[in-house]
C-alpha positions in Angstrom: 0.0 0.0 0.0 1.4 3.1 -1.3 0.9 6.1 1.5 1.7 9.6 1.1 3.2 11.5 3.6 4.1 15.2 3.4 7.0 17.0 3.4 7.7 17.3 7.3 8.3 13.4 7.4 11.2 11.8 9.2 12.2 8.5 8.6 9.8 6.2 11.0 11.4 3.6 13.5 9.9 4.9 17.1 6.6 4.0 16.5 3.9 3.5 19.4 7.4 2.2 21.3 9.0 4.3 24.4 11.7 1.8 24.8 14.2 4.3 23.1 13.7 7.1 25.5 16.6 7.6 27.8 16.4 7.3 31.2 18.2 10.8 32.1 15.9 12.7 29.4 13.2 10.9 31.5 14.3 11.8 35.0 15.0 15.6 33.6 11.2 15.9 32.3 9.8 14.4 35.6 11.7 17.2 37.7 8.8 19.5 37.7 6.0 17.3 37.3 3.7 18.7 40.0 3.7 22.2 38.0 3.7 21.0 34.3 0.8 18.4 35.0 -1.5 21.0 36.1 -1.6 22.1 32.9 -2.9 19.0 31.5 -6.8 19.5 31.0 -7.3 16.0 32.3 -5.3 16.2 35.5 -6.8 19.8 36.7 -7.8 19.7 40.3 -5.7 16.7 41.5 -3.9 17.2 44.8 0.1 17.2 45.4 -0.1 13.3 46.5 -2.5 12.3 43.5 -0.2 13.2 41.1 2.3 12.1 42.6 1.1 8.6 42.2 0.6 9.0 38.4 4.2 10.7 37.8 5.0 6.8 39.0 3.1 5.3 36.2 4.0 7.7 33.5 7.3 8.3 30.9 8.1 11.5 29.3 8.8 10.8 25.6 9.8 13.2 23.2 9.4 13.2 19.3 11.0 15.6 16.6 9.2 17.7 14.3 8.1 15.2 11.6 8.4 12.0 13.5 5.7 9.4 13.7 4.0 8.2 17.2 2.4 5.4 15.4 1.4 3.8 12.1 -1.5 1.6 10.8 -1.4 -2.0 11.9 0.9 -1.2 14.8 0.2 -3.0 18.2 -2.3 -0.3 20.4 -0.5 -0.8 23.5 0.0 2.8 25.0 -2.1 5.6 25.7 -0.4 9.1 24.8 -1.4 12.9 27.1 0.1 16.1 24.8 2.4 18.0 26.4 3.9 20.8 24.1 3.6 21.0 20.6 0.7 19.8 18.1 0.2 16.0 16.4 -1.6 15.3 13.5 -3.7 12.5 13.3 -4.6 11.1 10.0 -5.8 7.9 8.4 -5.4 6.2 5.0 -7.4 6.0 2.1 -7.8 2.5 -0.2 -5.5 3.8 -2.3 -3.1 4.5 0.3 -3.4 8.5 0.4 -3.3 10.2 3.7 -5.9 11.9 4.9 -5.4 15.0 8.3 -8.8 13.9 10.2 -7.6 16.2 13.3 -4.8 18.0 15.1 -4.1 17.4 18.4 -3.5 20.3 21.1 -1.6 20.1 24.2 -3.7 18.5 27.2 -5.6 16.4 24.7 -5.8 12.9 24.5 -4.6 10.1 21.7 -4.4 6.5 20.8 -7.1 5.9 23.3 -8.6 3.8 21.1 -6.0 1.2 22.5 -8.6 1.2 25.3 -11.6 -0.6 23.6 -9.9 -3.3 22.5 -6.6 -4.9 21.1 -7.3 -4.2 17.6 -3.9 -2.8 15.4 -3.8 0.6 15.1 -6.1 2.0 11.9 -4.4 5.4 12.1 -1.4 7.1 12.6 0.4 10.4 14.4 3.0 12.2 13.5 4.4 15.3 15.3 4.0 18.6 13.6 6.3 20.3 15.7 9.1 19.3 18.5 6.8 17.7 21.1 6.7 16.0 24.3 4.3 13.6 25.8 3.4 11.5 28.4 3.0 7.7 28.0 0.9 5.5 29.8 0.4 1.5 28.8 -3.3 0.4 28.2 -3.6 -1.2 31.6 -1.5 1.7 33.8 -4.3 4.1 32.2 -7.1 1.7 33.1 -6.2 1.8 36.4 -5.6 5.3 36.6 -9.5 6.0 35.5 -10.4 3.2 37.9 -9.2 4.5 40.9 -9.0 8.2 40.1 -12.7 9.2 39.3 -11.4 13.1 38.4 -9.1 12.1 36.0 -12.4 9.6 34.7 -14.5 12.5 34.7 -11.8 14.8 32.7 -10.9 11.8 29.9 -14.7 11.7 29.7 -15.4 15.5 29.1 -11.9 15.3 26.6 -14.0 12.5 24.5 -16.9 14.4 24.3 -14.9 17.9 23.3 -13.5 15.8 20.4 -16.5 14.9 19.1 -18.6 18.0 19.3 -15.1 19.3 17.4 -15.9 16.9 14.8 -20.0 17.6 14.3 -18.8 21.2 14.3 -16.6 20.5 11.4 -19.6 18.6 10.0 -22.0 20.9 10.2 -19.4 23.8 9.0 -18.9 21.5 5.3 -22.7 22.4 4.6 -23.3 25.6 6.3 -19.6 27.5 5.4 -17.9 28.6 2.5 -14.3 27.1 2.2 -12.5 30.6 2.3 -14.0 31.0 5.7 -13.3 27.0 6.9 -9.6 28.1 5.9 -9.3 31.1 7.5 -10.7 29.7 10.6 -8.3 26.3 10.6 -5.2 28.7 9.8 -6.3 30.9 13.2 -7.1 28.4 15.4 -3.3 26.4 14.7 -1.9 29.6 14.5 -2.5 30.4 17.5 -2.1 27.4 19.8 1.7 27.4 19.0 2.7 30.6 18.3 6.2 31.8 19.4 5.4 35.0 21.6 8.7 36.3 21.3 9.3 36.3 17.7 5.3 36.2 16.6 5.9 33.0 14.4 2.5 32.0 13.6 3.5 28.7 11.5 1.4 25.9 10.4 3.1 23.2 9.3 0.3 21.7 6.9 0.3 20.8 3.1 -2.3 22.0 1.5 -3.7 18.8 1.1 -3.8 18.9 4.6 -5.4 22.0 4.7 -8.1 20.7 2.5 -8.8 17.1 4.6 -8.7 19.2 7.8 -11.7 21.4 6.3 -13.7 18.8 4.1 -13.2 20.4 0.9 -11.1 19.9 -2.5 -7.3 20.3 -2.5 -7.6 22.7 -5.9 -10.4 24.8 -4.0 -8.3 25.4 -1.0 -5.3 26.1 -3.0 -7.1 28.7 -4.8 -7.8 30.3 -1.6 -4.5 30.1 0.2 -2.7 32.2 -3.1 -5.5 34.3 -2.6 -4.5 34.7 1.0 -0.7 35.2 0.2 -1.7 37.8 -2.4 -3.3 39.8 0.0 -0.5 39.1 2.1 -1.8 37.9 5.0 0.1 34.6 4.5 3.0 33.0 3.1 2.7 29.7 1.4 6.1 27.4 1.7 6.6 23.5 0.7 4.8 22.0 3.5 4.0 24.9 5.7 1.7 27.9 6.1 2.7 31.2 8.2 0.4 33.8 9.4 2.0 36.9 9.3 -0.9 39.3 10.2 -2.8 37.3 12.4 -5.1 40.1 13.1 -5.8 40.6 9.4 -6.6 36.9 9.7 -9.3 37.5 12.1 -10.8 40.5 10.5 -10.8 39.4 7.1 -12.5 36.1 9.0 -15.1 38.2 10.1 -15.7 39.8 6.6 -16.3 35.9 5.3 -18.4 34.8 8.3 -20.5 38.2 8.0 -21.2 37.3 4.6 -21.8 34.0 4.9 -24.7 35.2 7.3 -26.0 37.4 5.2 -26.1 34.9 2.3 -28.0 32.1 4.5 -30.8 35.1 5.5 -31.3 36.4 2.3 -31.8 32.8 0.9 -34.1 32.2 3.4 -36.0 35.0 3.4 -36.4 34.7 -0.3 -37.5 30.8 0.0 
């Protein structure tokens, strides 16, 4: 089977696997557990001693920009929390194309799926920036929901934000024009990992990508990201997007949306 992968890629070979981490890069990463963790959306409102247990039954891995977490028809054995950086989770066609289904954010969730049963993997990750997670084994994690009914609660609530993400995407094929579903994918990754100091707003996404993130055509979302860059709000690379107004982004979002609005309203008013 023939799969496409875009230009990011790095050659694969740490795949759902943290046997390769080293035990110093570990113990560094676990230093300030207590702090980092209560960052993570599904650990928010544990106490000092309750994360203290689950720093024992989790390992810090890290992954470079471009690397894969996992492939399809890998053993499901691990569960994986987002620390820094975003992962993008696709699946593949019959004829072996890829297809971006979602990106995952810090304090999100993946390969839970490993959960429900013991089925191969039918997706795969790969990291769209330098990243670091936290690993847990299918049966560490299943204890952890069992006996900590917060973090149960949290996982829970995550499931349910991903799918409301995904009848919102849904709904937006049929009720959005593309230019708009662009502009809005472009702000929302723009912004979850920009660099403050230097105002980097980069998305590293093929237009392909862009296009499976959004529901729509590659050639139609092409047309609209040159007609982005000619207004110069941003610049198109191989493999990569940058924002470099994002408050022209937002305004010229606004302009679409308003429109869009105003189209729906006068349709209906006219049927």
């Amino acid at each position: 089977m023939r799969v496409a992968v875009s230009p990011i890629a790095a050659p694969s070979g740490t795949r759902d696997s943290v046997s390769r981490v080293g035990r110093r890069e570990f113990e560094s990463d676990s230093i300030d557990w207590d702090s980092r963790t209560r960052r993570v959306q599904i650990f928010s409102g544990l106490s000092h001693e309750e994360l203290s247990h689950i720093a024992l039954r989790a390992r810090g891995v890290r992954k470079a920009r471009g690397e894969f977490i996992y492939m399809p028809g890998d053993r499901a054995e691990f569960v994986y929390i987002l620390r820094q950086g975003r992962v993008k989770l696709s699946v593949l066609s019959e004829t072996g194309k890829e297809i971006a289904i979602d990106i995952i954010q810090p304090g999100e969730i993946f390969g839970e799926f490993a959960l429900v049963d013991d089925a191969p993997r039918s997706n795969m990750t790969q990291a769209l920036d330098d990243m670091l997670m936290w690993v847990f084994s299918t049966r560490e994690f299943t204890h952890l929901l069992a006996t900590q009914p917060k973090v149960a609660l949290s996982y829970i609530r995550l499931v349910g934000d991903r799918r409301r993400r995904m009848e919102k995407k849904l709904s937006d094929i049929t009720s959005k024009a593309v230019s708009a579903r662009v502009c809005e994918l472009l702000h929302e990754l723009s912004t979850s990992a920009a660099d403050v100091e230097t105002g980097d707003y980069l998305v590293p996404l093929t237009h392909h990508d862009v296009a499976s993130l959004i529901g729509a055509a590659r050639q139609t979302t092409t047309t609209v990201l040159n007609d982005l860059e000619r207004r110069g709000i941003i610049e198109l690379g191989r493999g990569w997007v940058r924002v470099k107004c994002l408050k022209q982004l937002q305004t010229y979002t606004g302009m679409l949306l308003a429109f869009t609005a105003q189209t729906f309203f006068t349709l209906l008013s006219a049927g």
